[in-house]
N, C-alpha and C positions, 0 to 999 in steps of 0.2 A: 613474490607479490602475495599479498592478503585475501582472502576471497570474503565476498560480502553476504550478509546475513536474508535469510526471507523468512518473513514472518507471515501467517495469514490469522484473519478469524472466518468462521466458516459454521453455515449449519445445515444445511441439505448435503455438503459435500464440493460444489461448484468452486466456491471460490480456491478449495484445494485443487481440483483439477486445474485450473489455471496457472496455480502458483506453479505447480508440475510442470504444465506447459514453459514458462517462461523460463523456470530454471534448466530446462532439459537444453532450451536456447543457448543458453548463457555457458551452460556447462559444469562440469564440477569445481573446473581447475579458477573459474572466475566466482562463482558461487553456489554456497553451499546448501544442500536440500533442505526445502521450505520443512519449516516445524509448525503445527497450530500453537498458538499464543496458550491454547488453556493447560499448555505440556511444557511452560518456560516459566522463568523469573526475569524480572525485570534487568537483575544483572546480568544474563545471558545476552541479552539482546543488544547490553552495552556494551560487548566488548569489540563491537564492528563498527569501523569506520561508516561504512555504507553500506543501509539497508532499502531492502526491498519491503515494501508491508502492505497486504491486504486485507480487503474487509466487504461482506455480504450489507445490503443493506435492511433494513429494520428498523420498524416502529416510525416515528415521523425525522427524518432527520437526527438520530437522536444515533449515539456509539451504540454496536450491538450487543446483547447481551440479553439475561432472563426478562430484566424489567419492559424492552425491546419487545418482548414474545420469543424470545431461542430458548431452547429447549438442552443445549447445551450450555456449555461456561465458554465467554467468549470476549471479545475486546473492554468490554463494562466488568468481568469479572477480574482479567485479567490485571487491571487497571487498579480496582479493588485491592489488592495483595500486593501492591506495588508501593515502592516509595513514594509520597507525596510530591516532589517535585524533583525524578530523576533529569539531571545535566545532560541536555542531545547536544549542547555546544561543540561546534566543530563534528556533527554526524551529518552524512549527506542522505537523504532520504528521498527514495519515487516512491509511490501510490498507485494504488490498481482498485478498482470497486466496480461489485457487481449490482447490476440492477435492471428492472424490469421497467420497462420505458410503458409499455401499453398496460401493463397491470397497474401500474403506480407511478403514469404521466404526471401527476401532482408535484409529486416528491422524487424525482428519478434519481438513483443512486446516492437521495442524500448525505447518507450517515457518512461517506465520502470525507466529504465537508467538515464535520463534526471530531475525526479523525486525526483530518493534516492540522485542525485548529490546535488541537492539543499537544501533537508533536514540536508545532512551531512556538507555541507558548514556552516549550522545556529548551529550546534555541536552537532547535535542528535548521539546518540548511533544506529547501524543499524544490525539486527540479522534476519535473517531467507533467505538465500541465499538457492535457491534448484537446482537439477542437471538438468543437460539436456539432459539426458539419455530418448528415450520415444518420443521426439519430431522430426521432420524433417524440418529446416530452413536452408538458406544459411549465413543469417547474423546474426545478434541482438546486436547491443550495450548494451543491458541488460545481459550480459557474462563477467563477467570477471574474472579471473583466472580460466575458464572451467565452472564454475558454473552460474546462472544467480542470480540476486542483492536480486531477492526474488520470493515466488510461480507464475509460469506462469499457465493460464489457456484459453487451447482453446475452449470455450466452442461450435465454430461453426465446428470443423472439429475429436475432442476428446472429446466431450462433457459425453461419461460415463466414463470418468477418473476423472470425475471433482470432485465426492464425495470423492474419494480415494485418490486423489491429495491434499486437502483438509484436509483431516484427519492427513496425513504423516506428512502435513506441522503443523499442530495444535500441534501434538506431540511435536513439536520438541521446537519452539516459544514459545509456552503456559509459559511453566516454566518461561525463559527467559523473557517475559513481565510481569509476577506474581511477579517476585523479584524486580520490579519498584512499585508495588501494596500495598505490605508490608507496613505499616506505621513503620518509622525508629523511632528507642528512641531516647528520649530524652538524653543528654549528663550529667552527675551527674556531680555536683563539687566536686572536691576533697580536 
């Protein structure tokens, strides 16, 4: 079997210890250790059926990066040096986004939002939406139809949810990025 890709963007560090977390879950032999985005190329990324991909939030809603306020090169950069319209057709993708609910109730874990929009523009498949049951914000573009786009995690103000948040989501995902992992038969003639 294939093991699946994790990407993060990250600027204090957080959203990498996560990615950490979740892969340490998951394991080697199903997938393989998260890389930051600012250390890839776009064709890296493609060559996995199903990925995992993370992102800090920043700026209002907006994908992270300098323009954002990050101080690093990070999803806006990354994006930047990438082909104009790479092919996600037939890639299955979950989401993870961190954000500060009481710092930035307005805008909670937007950039989220802003993220899976662009993956699902290039034709990615997109699974692992979680509720928002548990949380206190006023806004988040990363909601929609009640639910947000994929696992939020505040690791600065719920940070012991974080394990159990984590797991809920793994449960659920897991499967669903496995059956991208399968190698498909071959077609026989008839």
């Amino acid at each position: 079997m294939k093991t699946m890709g994790m990407f993060f963007g990250t600027e204090t560090g957080t959203t990498r210890l996560v990615a950490k977390k979740i892969q340490k879950k998951l394991g080697d032999a199903l997938c393989d250790k998260p890389i930051n985005v600012n250390r890839i190329s776009m064709d890296e990324m493609l060559k996995y059926d199903a990925l995992i991909l993370g992102t800090p939030s920043y700026g209002v809603g907006e994908i992270p990066g300098k323009q954002a306020g990050c101080f690093e090169p990070n999803w806006a950069e990354f994006f930047a040096q990438s082909p104009e319209n790479p092919d996600f057709t037939g890639k299955r993708i979950a989401f993870f986004g961190l954000g500060a609910q009481e710092r930035y109730a307005d805008r909670f874990a937007s950039s989220l939002f802003a993220l899976v929009e662009k993956f699902r523009a290039w034709g990615a498949d997109i699974v692992g939406d979680w509720p928002t049951a548990g949380y206190t914000f006023e806004h988040s573009a990363a909601v929609v139809d009640g639910r947000f786009v994929g696992l939020i995690i505040d690791q600065r103000t719920q940070g012991m949810f974080t394990d159990e948040r984590i797991d809920a989501w793994l449960a659920q995902v897991t499967p669903l990025l496995q059956e991208k992992l399968l190698d498909t038969p071959q077609a026989t003639a008839s």
